[in-house]
RODO-2510 file (C-alpha; in nm, 4 decimals, decimal comma):
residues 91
     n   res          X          Y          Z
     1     x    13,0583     3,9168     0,2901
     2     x    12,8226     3,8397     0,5876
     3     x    12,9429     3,6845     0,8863
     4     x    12,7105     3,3720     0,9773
     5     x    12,8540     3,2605     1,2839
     6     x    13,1820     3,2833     1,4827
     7     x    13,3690     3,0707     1,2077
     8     x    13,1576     3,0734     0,9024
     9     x    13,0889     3,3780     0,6155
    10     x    12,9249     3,3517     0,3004
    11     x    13,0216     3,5612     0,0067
    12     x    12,6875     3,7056    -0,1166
    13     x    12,5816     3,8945    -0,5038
    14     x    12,4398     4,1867    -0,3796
    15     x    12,3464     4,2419    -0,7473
    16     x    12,0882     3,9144    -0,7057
    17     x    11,7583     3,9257    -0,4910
    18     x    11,7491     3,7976    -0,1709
    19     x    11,5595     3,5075    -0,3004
    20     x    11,7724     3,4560    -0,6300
    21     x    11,9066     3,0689    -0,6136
    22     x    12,2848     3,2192    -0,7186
    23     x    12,2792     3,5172    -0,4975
    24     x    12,5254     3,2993    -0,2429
    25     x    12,8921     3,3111    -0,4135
    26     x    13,0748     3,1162    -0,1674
    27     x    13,1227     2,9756     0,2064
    28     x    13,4191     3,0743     0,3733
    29     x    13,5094     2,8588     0,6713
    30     x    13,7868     2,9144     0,9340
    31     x    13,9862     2,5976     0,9596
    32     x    14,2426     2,7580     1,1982
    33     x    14,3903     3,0862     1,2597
    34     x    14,5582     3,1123     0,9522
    35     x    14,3572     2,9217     0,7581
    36     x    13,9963     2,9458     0,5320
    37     x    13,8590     2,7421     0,3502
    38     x    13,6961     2,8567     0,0624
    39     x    13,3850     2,6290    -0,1393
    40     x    13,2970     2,8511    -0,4134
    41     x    12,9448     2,8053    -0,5687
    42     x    12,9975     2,8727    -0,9302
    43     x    13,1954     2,6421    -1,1065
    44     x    13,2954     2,9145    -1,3962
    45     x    13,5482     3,1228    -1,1168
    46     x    13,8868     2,8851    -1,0858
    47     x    13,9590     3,0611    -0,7132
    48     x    14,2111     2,9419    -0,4989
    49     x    14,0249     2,7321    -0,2142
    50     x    14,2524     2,8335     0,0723
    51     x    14,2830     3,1604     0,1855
    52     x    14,4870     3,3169     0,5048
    53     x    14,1820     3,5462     0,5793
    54     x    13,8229     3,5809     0,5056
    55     x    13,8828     3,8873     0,3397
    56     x    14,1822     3,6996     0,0934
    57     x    13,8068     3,5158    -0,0435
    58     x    13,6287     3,8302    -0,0920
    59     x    13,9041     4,0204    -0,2813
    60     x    13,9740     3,7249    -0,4722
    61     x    13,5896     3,7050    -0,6522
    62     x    13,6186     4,1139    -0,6402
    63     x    13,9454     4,1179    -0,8801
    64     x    13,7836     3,8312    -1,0951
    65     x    13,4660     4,0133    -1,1647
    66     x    13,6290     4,3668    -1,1646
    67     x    13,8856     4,2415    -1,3956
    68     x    13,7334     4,0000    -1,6302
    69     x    14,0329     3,7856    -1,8654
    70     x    14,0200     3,9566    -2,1959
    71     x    13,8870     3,7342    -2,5199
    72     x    14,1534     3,6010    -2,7306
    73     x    13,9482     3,7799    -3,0346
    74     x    14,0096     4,1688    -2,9128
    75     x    14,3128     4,3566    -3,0366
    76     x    14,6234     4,4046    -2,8477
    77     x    14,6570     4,7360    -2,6950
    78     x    14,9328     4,9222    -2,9107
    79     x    15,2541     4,9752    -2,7474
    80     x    15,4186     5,3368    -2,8008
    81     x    15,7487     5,2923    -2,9990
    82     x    16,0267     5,4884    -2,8672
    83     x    16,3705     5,5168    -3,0499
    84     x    16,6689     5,3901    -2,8130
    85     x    16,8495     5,6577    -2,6334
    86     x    17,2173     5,7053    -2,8186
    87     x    17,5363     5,5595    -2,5931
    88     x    17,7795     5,8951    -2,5021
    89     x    18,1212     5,8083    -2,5667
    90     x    18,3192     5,9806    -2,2895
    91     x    18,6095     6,2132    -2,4676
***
């Protein structure tokens, strides 16, 4: 995230050249003090557009990409089965 000017940041791919036309993720915007607005140049993300800080925006794409939805076509991931623990009677 670079800060631009006193109210503005842009959420950059440091992954992408300086020159690259999608290096440029997003434009954060401060709309008041507990308020950002968020216009998010890739269409492909479905981010929330309001955000309470800048830094809401930035972990926001950072969870998406580190996290990426899982394909409908992998396997579940098994579950461990563990028998139920027996109810004690009291004498």
């Amino acid at each position: 995230m670079r800060k631009v000017t006193s109210i503005k940041w842009l959420i950059e791919d440091l992954s992408l050249t300086q020159t690259h036309p999608e290096r440029v993720v997003a434009h954060v915007h401060e709309v008041d003090d507990l308020e950002y607005e968020v216009v998010w140049l890739r269409d492909d993300l479905g981010l929330a557009e309001h955000f309470m800080a800048p830094s809401g925006a930035l972990r926001a794409i950072t969870d998406k990409v580190s996290n990426p939805p899982r394909s409908a076509a992998q396997r579940p991931f098994p579950i461990p089965h563990v028998p139920p623990i027996p109810e004690r009677i009291p004498a």
